[in-house]
N, C-alpha and C positions, 0 to 999 in steps of 0.2 A: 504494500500500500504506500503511494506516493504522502508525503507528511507536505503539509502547507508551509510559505517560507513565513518567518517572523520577521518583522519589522525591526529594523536595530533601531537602537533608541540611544542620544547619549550620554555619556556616563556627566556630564557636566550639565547642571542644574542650570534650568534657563536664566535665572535672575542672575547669572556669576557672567554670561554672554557679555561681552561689549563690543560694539563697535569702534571705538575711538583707537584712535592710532596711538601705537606702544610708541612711535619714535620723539615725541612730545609730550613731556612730561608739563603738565598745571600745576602751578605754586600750592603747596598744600596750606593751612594756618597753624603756619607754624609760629613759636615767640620770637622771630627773627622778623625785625623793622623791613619792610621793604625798600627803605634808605640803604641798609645794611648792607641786606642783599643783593640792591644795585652795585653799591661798592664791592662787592665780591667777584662780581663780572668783569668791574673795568681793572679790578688789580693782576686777572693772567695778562693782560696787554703790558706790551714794555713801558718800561717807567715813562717814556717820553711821549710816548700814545696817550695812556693812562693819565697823566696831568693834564696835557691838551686838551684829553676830553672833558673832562672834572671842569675845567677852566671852561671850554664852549658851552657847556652845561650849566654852570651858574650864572653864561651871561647870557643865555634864552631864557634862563626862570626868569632875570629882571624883567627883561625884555617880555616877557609872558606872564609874568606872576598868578595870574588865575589859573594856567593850564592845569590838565590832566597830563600826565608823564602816563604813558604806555610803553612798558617794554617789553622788549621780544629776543631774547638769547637764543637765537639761532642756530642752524647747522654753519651758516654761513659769516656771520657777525652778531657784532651786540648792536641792537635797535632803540631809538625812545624819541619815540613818536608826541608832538606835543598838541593835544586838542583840547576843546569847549567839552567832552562830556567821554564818556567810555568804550563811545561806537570808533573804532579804529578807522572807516570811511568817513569820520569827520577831521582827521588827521590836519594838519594846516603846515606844519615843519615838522622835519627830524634829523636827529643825530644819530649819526650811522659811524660806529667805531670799528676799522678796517687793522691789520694788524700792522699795517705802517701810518697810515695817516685815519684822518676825519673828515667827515663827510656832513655837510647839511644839504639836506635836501627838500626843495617844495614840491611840497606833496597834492595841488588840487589845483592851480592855475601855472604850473612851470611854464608851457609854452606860452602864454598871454603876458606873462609878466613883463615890464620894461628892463631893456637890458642896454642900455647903450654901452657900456662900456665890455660886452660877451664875454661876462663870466660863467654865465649858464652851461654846463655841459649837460646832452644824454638828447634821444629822438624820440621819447613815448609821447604819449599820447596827452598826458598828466603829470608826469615827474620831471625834473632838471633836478640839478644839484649843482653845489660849487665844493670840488675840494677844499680843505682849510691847511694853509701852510701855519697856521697858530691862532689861538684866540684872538690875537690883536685884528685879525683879518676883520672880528665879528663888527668892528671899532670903524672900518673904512666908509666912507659916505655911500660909496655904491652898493655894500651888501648889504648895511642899514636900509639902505631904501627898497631894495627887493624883499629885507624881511618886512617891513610895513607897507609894500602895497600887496602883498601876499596875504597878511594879519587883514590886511582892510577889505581884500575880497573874499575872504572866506566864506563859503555858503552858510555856518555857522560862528560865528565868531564867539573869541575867547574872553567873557566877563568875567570871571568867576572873581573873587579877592583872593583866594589860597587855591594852589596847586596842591597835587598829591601824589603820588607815585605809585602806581599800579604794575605788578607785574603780573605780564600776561599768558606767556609761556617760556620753556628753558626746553630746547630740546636735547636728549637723552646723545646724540651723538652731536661731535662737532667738528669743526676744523680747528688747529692749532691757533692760539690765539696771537702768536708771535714766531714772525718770520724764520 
C-alpha cells in the first residue's frame, strides 16, 4: 500500500521569521549617548580625518542649530545627514567622512543651486557635493552661500531651537576606515 506524502513543516516557529536584512544592524537602547556613539565612529578614521570632521561638524550645528543629525555607518562610510525632522528624504546637507578627506554634500536642490565660482562636483539628478580641504573651507563666502540658498530652498526647512542626534543604522560589515 502506497503511504500519502506528509507535508514538512519547519522546525522554526513563525514568530522567530524575519525579514530584515542581517547585514545592518539598528542601534539597540542601549546607556550609550548617541553623542558617544557618534564619536566612536569618527575615532577609526585617522586622526586628521577625524578632527576635520569633528571640526565640519560643529560648524553645520551652528550653522543648523535646530537640525536633526541622522546617521548612517555604513558599509561604505560614516554619514550624518542634517534635516527638519527624522524622514531621511527631508535631508537638506550632509557630512560624509571618507577615509582620506570630507565631504558635504546637498542633498535636495545640488543641481539648481548657484554656483559661480564650480565648486559643485557629481551628475545626479539631486546630489553635488564639495570636497573639504579643512573646516576653514566651511568659513569661505562661496560655500557659505551655497549652504544658505540650499537651507533656504529646502522643501522642509530646519526650525527647530535644538538639534539631536539620531542614529540610524551601523552596518555589521564595513570597509576599512583608514587608508
Amino acid at each position: 500500500m502506497i503511504q500519502p506524502r506528509r507535508r514538512k513543516t519547519s522546525t522554526i516557529p513563525k514568530a522567530s521569521k524575519s525579514r530584515s536584512s542581517p547585514k545592518v544592524r539598528t542601534p539597540s537602547a542601549s546607556s550609550t549617548s548617541p553623542k558617544s556613539e557618534l564619536e566612536s565612529f569618527i575615532v577609526r578614521y585617522l586622526p586628521e580625518v577625524a578632527s576635520e570632521g569633528r571640526a565640519v561638524l560643529a560648524k553645520i550645528r551652528r550653522l543648523v542649530p535646530g537640525a536633526i543629525e541622522l546617521v548612517y555607518d555604513n558599509y561604505n562610510w560614516l554619514v550624518v545627514g542634517f534635516c527638519p525632522s527624522e524622514r531621511a528624504s527631508d535631508g537638506v546637507l550632509s557630512v560624509v567622512f571618507t577615509p582620506r578627506w570630507i565631504t558635504l554634500c546637498f542633498l535636495q536642490n545640488g543641481p539648481t543651486l548657484s554656483d559661480p565660482d564650480g565648486l559643485l562636483r557629481g551628475s545626479g539628478k539631486r546630489v553635488r557635493n564639495i570636497r573639504l580641504e579643512s573646516a576653514a573651507d566651511l568659513d569661505r563666502r562661496s560655500v557659505r552661500a551655497l549652504i544658505t540658498e540650499a537651507l533656504a530652498r529646502a522643501r522642509v526647512p530646519i526650525e527647530g531651537k535644538r538639534g539631536r542626534i539620531v542614529i540610524r543604522s551601523i552596518s555589521a560589515k564595513q570597509r576599512p576606515r583608514r587608508p
